[in-house]
N, C-alpha and C positions, 0 to 999 in steps of 0.2 A: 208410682212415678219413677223414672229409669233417665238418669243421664248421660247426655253424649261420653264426656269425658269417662265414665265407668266402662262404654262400650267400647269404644275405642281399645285396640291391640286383643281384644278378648278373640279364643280360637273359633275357627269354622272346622266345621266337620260332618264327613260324609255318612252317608246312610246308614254304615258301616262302623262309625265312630272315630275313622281317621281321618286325622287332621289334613284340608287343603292351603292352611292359610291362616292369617290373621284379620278382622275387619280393619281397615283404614279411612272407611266413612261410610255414613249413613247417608242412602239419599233420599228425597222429598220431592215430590210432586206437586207444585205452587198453586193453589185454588181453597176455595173455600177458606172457611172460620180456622178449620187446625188441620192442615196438610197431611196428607199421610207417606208414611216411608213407603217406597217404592221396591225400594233393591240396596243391595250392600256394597261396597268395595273392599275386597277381599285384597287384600297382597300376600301373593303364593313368592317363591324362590328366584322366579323369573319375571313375572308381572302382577301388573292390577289388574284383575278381572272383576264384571259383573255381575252378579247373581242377583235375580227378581226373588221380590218379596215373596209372591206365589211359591217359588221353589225350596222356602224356611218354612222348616215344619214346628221350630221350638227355638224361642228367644230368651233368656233369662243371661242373670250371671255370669253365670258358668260359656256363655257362649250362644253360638249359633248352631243349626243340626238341620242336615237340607233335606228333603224327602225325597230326591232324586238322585241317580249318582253320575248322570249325564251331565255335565256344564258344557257352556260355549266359553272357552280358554280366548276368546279372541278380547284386545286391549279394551279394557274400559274405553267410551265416550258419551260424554255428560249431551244428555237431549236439552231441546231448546228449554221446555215446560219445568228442567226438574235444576234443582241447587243441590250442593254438597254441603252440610251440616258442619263441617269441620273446616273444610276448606273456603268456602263462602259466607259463614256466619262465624262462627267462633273467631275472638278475638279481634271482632268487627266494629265496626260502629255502628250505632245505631241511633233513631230518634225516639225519645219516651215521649207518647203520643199526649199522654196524660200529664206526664210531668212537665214537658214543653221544653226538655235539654234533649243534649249529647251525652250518650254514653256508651260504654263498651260491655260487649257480651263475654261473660267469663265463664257459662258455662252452658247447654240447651239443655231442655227438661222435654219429655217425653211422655207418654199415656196412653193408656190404652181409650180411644173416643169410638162409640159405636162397632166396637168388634175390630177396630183396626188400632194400630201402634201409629201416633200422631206426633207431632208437634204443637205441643201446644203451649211452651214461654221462653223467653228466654234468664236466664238469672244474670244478673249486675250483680249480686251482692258477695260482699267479702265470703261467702262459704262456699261458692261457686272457684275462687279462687284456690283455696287450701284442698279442694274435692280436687283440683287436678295437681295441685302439689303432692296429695296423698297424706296428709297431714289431719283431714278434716277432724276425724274419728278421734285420735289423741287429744285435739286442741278444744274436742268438744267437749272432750272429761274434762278435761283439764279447766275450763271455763264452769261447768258445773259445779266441782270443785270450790270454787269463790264465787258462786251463787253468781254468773254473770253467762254473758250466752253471748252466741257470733252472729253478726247482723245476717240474716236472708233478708235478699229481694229478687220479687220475680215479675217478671211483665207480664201480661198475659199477647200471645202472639196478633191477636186481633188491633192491639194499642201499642203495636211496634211499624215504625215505618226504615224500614233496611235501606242506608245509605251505599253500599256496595253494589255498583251497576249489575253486576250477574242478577242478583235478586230483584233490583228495582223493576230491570226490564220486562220481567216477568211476571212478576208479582200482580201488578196490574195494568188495565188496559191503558191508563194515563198514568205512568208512572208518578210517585209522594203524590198521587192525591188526597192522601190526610192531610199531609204539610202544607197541601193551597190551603186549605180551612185553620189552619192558624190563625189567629189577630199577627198581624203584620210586625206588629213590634215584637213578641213572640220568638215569630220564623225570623225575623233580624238579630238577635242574639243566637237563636241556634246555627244560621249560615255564619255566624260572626265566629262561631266556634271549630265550624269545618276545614279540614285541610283542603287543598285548592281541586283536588279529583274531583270528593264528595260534592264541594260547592258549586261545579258545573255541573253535577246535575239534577240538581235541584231547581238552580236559575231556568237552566233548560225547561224547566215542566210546569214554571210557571208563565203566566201569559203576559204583556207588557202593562197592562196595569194594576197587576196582583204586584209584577215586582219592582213597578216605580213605587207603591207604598210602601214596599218590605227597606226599599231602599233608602227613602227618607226616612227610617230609624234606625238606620246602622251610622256608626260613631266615622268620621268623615276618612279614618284608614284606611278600613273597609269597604267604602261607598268608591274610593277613589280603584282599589285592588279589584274589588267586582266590575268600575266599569271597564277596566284594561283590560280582564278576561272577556267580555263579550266582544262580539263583533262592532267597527264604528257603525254597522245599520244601524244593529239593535239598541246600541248604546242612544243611537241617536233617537231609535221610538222609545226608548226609557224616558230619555229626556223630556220629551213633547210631554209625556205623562205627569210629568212632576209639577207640582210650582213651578211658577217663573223664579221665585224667589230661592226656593232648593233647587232648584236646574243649575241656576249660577252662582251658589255655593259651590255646588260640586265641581261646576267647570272649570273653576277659581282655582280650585287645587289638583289639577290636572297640570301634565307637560303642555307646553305649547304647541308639538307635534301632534299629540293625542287630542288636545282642546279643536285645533284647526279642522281636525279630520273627523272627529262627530260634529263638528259644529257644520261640515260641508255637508252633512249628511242628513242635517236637520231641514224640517219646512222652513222658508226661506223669512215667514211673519215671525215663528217661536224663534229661529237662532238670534233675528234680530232683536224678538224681548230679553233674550238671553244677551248679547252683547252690551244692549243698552245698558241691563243690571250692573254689567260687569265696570261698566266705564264710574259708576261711583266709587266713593272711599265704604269699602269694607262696614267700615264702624259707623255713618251715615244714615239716614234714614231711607237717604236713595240707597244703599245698599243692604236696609233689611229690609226692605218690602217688598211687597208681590204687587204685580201689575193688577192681579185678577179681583177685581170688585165687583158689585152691583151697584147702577146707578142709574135714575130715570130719568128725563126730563119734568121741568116744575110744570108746565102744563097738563100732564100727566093727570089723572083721578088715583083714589086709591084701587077700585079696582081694576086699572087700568097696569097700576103696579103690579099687583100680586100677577096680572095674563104674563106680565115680563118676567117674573121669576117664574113660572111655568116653563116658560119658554127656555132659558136661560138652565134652569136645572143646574144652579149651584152649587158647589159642595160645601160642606162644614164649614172649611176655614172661611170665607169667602161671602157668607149669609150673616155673619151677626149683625148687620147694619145695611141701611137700602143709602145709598149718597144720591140729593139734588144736586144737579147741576144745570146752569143756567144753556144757552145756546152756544157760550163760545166755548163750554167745559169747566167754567170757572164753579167752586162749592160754593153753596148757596144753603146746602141743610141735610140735614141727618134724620132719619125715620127710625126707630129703634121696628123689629118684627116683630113685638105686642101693637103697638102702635098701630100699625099698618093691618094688620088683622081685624082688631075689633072696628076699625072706622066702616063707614057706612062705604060701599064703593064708591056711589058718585060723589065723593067728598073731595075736593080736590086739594092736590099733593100741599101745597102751600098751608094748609089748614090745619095738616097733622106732622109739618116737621118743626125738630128744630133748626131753627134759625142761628146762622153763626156759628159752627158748629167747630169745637176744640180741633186744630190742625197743627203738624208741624212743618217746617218748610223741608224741601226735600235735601238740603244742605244739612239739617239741625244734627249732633251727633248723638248719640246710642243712648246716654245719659240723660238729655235733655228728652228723647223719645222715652225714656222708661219712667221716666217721671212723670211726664203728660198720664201716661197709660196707665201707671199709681195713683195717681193723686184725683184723677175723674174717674176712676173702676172703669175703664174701656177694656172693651175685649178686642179694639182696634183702635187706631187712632189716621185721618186720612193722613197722607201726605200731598203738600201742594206745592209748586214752585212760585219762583218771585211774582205772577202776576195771578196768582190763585187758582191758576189752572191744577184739577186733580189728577196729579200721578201715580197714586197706586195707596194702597193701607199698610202700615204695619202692626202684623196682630199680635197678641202678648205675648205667647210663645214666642215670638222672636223679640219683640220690645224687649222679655225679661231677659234674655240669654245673657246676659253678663251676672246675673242676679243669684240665680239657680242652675242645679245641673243640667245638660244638654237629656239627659233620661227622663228628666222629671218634663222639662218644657218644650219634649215633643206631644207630650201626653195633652198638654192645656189647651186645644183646642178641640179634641174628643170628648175631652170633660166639659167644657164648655157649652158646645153643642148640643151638649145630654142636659143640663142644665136649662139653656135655653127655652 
């Protein structure tokens, strides 16, 4: 195994054994599992020159040795397909695919894969660090010594995703497409870590509903700094994607410049669910809940129910509970999804709900809704206004927020669900 840092400054030398130069980087050819070195960059007295791998006849320690004594002296220029080892990776950031952070490359590791000189990890670890101070060797005795030893870590190149656009661009056809396959909350704490380069482009490469969920798990700082970076279109298809209920959160802690102009930007039904949200008190029930329920008419059969959640294809938050409601919209019953499942279809809706079913009014404040939602184990609880018409649910995860941390009680409704 041969690291960058060791190569670097080592001599180039001709056919003949005299010296053209020093290496200044290694380059790579972006494809496949472990990339392989292509060509050197040499700096001679006057410039950076190229030299192809084909034209090294002997790599080691000691240097490079070329088999030709012909070069093209004309300047270096990096091709679209290839990155520069030193220049593009080292002292880079990066994402540990496996570990699901941010970190920084402190040194490249090298190999000989199938007859060729590779790429194939990058090292994070403190000995990557001291290998370019020049130190390693001493501080290794010196740790054996006292029976203790220097931390290595090395990624391996396949469970590396390079946050420096030269690489990303190239690297693959959809650029971070490891990072879309993160669980959202995940990739929300790693963009939460990026400096603002990095984190366009990432947002970039995800699609608008990979990153309205990445979104609703980033801490409201964050959510407000991502959505000023995007465009107001995009901000405003982020939007549509989200909760009603996180839509206007977020919008809540926007400028009023910035609020007006995704909101102008929005479908004209969501900006106004969003508005509506907005027009509660914060701490309210009308202001934690989400518009977005299921709910059928009592007329209804049970299997007449389940065709409407077909139809309807609800998500998580949004399925723990089916809501009757009468003709004018007023609640009239609650169907738990055991419930509704095992009843026979033609059984009708009246037969298998509950009646009367725990509400709070859409005025009630945050305390009295989390208490509802304690005290009867609701994984929802409706909200209704003064004449029983129902205006939306508020689900635990948001009932408990004052309870628990905002980390913990984004999670409660994925845990929920799975439960379910």
């Amino acid at each position: 195994m041969r690291f960058l840092s060791r190569c670097i400054g080592l001599p180039v030398r001709d056919p003949s054994g005299e010296p053209l130069g020093t290496i200044a980087d290694l380059i790579v050819a972006i494809g496949g599992k472990y990339p392989p070195v292509t060509g050197l960059v040499v700096r001679t007295d006057r410039r950076r020159i190229f030299i192809p791998w084909s034209d090294v006849s002997a790599f080691d320690e000691r240097g490079a040795s070329l088999r030709v004594g012909t070069i093209d002296i004309g300047k270096f220029r990096q091709r679209e397909n290839e990155i520069l080892l030193k220049a593009n990776l080292l002292d880079k950031q990066i994402v540990d695919i496996e570990g699901r952070k941010v970190i920084r490359v402190n040194d490249v590791s090298l190999d000989n894969v199938e007859g060729r000189l590779r790429l194939v990890a990058v090292d994070v670890g403190a000995a990557g660090l001291l290998r370019r101070l020049g130190v390693e060797g001493p501080l290794r005795r010196l740790a054996k010594n006292v029976n203790s030893s220097i931390p290595e870590r090395y990624i391996d190149w396949e469970d590396v995703d390079p946050l420096d656009s030269t690489i990303a661009s190239v690297r693959l056809r959809v650029p971070h497409a490891k990072l879309a396959e993160l669980h959202p909350a995940d990739l929300a704490s790693i963009i939460e870590d990026l400096a603002p380069r990095d984190r366009a482009g990432v947002l970039a490469a995800l699609n608008d509903e990979a990153l309205a969920d990445v979104v609703e798990e980033m801490e409201p700082e964050t959510q407000v700094d991502v959505m000023e970076d995007l465009t107001p279109e995009r901000a405003a298809d982020i939007l549509e994607e989200m909760s009603p209920d996180d839509a206007a959160d977020l919008v809540a802690d926007l400028d009023q410049e910035t609020r007006d102009e995704i909101l102008a930007h929005m479908e004209r039904e969501e900006a106004e669910e969003v508005q509506e949200l907005l027009g509660y008190d914060e701490d309210s029930a009308g202001g934690l809940m989400t518009t977005e329920f299921i709910a059928v008419e009592e007329r209804m059969t049970a299997g007449g129910a389940i065709d409407r959640l077909r139809e309807l294809e609800p998500d998580a938050e949004t399925i723990y509970y089916v809501y009757v409601l009468d003709e004018e919209g007023r609640l009239t019953g609650v169907i738990s999804l055991r419930d509704l499942i095992v009843a026979r279809p033609e059984t009708p809706v009246p037969e298998v709900m509950i009646r009367e079913p725990k509400a709070v009014n859409v005025n009630a404040d945050q305390d009295e809704v989390a208490e509802v939602v304690a005290h009867y184990n609701l994984l929802a609880v409706p909200v209704v206004d003064d004449d029983g018409v129902m205006m939306g649910i508020v689900t635990v995860d948001d009932a408990l927020d004052t309870v628990i941390p905002t980390a913990w009680k984004k999670r409660l409704p994925r845990v929920f669900s799975r439960l379910g």
